[in-house]
N, C-alpha and C positions, 0 to 999 in steps of 0.2 A: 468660558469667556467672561469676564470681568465685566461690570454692569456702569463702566466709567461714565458715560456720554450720556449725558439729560436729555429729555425730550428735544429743549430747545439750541442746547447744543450740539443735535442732529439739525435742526432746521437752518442755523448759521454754516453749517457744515456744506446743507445742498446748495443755500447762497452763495457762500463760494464757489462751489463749483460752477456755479452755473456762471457767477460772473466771470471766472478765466473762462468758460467756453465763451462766453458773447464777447468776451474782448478777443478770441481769436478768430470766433468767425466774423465779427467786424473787421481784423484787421485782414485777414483770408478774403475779405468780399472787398474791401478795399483796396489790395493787390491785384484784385482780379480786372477790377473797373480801371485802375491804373496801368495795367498790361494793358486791356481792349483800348482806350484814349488813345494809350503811345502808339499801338500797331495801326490806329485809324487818322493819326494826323499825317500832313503831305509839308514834309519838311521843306521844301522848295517856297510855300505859298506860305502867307502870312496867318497867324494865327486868328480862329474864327471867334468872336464876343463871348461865343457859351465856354470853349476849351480856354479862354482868359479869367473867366469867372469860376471855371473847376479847379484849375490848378492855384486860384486867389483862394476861393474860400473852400476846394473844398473837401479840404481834411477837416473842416470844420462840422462839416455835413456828417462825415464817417462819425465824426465822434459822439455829435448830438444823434445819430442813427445807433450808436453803440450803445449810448447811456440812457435811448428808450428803449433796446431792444433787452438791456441786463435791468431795466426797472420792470418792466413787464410780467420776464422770466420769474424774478424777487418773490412779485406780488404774487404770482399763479403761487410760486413755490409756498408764501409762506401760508396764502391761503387754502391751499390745498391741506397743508399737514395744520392749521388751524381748524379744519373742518372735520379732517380727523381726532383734534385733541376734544373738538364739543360732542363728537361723536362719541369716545370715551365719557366723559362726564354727563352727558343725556343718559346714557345706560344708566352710569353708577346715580342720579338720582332718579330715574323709573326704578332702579334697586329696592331706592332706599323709601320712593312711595309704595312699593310690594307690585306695579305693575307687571315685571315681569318676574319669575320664578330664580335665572342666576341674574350676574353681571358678566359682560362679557371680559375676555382678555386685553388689559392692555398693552402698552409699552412696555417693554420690561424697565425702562427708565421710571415709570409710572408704577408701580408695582406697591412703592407706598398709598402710594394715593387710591390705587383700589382697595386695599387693606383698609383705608380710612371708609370709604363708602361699605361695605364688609361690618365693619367694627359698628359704624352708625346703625343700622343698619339691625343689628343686634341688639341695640342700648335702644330701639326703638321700639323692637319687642317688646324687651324687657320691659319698659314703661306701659307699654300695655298691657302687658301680664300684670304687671304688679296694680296699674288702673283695676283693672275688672279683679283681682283680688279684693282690693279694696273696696272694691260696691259690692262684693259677695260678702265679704264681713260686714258692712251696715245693712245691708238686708237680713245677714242672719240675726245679726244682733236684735233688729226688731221683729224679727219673725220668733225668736228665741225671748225675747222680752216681754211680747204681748202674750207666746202663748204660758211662760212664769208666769205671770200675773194673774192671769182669768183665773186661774182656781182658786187662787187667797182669797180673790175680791170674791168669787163668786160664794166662798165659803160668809165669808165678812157678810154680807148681803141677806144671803139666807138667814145667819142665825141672828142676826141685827134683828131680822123682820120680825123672826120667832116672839125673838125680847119684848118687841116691841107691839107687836098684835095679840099674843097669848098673853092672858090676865091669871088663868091658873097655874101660872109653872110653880114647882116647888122647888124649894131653896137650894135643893142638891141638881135640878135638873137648870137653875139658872146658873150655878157655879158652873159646870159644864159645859154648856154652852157658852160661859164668856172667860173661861182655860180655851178654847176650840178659837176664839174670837183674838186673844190675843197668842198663842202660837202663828195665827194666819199674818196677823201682825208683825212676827217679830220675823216670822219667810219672806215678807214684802221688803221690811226692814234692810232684811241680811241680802235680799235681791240687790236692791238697789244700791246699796254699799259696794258690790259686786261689781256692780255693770259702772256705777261712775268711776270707781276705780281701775277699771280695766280699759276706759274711756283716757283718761288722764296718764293711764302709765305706756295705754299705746302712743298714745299723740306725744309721746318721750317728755309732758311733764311731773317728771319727777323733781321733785328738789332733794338736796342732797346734804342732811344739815351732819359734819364727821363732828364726833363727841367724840373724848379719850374718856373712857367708862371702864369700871373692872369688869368683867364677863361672865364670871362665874356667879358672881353675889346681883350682877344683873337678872342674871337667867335662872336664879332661884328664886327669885322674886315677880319671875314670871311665869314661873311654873306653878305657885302659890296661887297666882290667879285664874291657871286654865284650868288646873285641876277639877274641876267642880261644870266644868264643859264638852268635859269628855262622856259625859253619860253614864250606859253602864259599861266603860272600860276602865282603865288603870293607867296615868301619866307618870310615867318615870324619866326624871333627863337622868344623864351620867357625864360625871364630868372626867375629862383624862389631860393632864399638864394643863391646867386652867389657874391653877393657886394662884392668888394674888398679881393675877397677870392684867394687865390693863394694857386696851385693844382702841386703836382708833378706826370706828366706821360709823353709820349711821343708824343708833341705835330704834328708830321708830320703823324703819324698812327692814331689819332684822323683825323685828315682832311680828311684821306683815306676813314675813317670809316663813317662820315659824309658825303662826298662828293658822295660815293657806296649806301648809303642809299638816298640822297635826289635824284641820277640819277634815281636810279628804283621807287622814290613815282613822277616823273616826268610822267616819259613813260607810267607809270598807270593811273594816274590821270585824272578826267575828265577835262575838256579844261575851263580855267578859274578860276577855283578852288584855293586855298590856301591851302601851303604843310607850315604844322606846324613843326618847331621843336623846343621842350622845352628842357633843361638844369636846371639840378638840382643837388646841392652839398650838399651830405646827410649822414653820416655817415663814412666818409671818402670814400666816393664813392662817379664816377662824372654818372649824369644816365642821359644818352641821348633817349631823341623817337621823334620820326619823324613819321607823320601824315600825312594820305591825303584820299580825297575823292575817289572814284574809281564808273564806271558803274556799274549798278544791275546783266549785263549778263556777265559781266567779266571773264573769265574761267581762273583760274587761285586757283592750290593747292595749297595755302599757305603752308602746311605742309610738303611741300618739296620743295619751295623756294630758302633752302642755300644748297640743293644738288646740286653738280657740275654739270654744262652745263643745267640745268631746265630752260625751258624757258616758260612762262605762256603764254596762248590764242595765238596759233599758228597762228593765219591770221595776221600775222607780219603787213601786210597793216594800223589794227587798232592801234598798237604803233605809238608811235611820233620818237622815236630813236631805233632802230635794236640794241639791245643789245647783249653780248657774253655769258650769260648765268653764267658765274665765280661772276661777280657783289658782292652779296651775300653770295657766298661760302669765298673770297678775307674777306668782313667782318667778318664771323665768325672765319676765321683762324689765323686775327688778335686779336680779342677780346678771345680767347683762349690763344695765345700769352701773352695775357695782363693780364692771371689768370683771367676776368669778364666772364660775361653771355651774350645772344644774343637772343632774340624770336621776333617773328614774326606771327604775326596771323589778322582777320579779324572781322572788329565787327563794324554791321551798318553799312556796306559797307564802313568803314572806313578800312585802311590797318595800321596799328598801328606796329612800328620796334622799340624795345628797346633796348638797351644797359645798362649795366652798368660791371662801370671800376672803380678795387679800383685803389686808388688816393693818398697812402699815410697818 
């Protein structure tokens, strides 16, 4: 059956009907009163004042009796199926405050409109899901921030005091102590670089400055400068169809993005090893991956990596740098920014991070 007739083009529907029955049982009750008159007058005798005044006015009577008796009917009719239409719409917003657990059926002329309480209904969820995610990431954040910090400082503190109330140190145990004072420094440093950053790139400001830059002669240029921050590893880019090729995109969020990638194939990497990264200009795409060896027992989900504050193989001891856990989240939130893609995964204990970013 076809779903033609609206709710309210059901309720004109009963109006009608109801008006042709009351105009026939007005005029059925008026025939009736017109039979019993004729059968009760005495045609001989002169007509009496009241049978003068029925037969004057009173088809007048019938009618004003007809046209209360189909307004009445009207009004029942339409407030009855109006009682039912709030009856529908009370459900679907007790739905939609979670009062009750369904919504009931309605009309089948209605069928959109519970869909609509349905749909809301969901998106209302949703917003609370995504609310209380949201207070769960500022609470980790500073549950994650305060307890980063208490060790530098608490290191900072210590050996400060050392400096400062020991009169005997000797020369080699004050260099020591203040290499120990400024590493702590430069973890506070890289914290906080971290966290404002992953502050600003969540709250989606990013700015977006596209430079037309050659890529190759960029990114050897950059690799001249990390090299010396890899530790004891070994930075190799590789470059494949890059010659002379000039790429528009934002060259400061590329370094971000590189920089966040090679820090974390550092801190994982086994000691000595060579962290690859290739560069490839493909389709008007630039595809960045970065490469590194990593231990057989390495405890670390890949698969949730660029979730905010994940930190891989908690005995922090076996890292080379105490990272903030953002690193990777930072990355993806840029390269989403940039319209590209981002994965991450493990293969032959190789930890393999790709990127790619169209380029124009």
């Amino acid at each position: 059956m076809r779903k033609e007739n609206s709710y309210i083009k059901r309720i004109i529907l009963y109006q009608c009907l109801w008006i042709a029955v009351g105009i026939f049982i007005t005029f059925a009750f008026h025939q009736l009163i017109d039979s019993l008159v004729i059968y009760n007058i005495d045609t001989e005798a002169e007509l009496s004042p009241i049978y003068k005044i029925y037969f004057g006015f009173g088809h007048y009577f019938f009618i004003m009796l007809g046209a209360i008796i189909i307004t009445i009917g009207c009004f029942y009719i339409q407030n009855k199926q109006f009682e039912k239409y709030r009856e529908y719409f009370v459900s679907g917003i007790k739905y939609i405050k979670g009062e009750v657990p369904t919504i009931e059926e309605f009309h089948e002329s209605l069928s959109n409109e519970r869909l609509d309480f349905i749909n809301i209904r969901k998106q209302i969820l949703e917003m609370e899901n995504n609310y209380e995610l949201a207070y769960k990431e500022k609470t980790d954040l500073l549950t994650y921030l305060a307890h980063d910090i208490k060790t530098p400082l608490s290191n900072l503190l210590g050996y400060s005091t050392l400096l400062y109330d020991e009169d005997n140190l000797t020369y080699e145990q004050q260099k020591k102590f203040i290499k120990v004072i400024y590493e702590n420094v430069k973890s506070l440093n890289s914290l906080s670089e971290d966290f404002f950053s992953y502050l600003k790139f969540n709250l989606n400001e990013i700015p977006i400055n596209i430079k037309k830059f050659d890529a190759e002669l960029f990114l050897k240029q950059w690799e001249e400068e990390r090299k010396t921050l890899v530790n004891d590893n070994v930075l190799d880019i590789r470059f494949a169809n890059t010659s002379c090729k000039e790429i528009n995109t934002d060259p400061e969020l590329i370094v971000r993005i590189l920089d966040n990638l090679v820090s974390n194939a550092n801190k994982y990497s086994k000691k000595g090893t060579t962290i690859i990264v290739e560069v490839e200009i493909q389709d008007k795409a630039l595809n960045l991956t970065v490469k590194n060896e990593v231990e057989n027992d390495l405890n670390v989900d890949w698969k949730l990596v660029k979730n905010k504050f994940y930190r891989g193989d908690m005995s922090r001891n076996r890292l080379k740098n105490n990272g903030s856990g953002v690193g990777l989240t930072i990355v993806n939130d840029i390269v989403a920014h940039l319209n590209g893609e981002f994965e991450v995964y493990n293969k032959d204990n190789w930890i393999i991070a790709n990127v790619i970013i169209p380029v124009y």
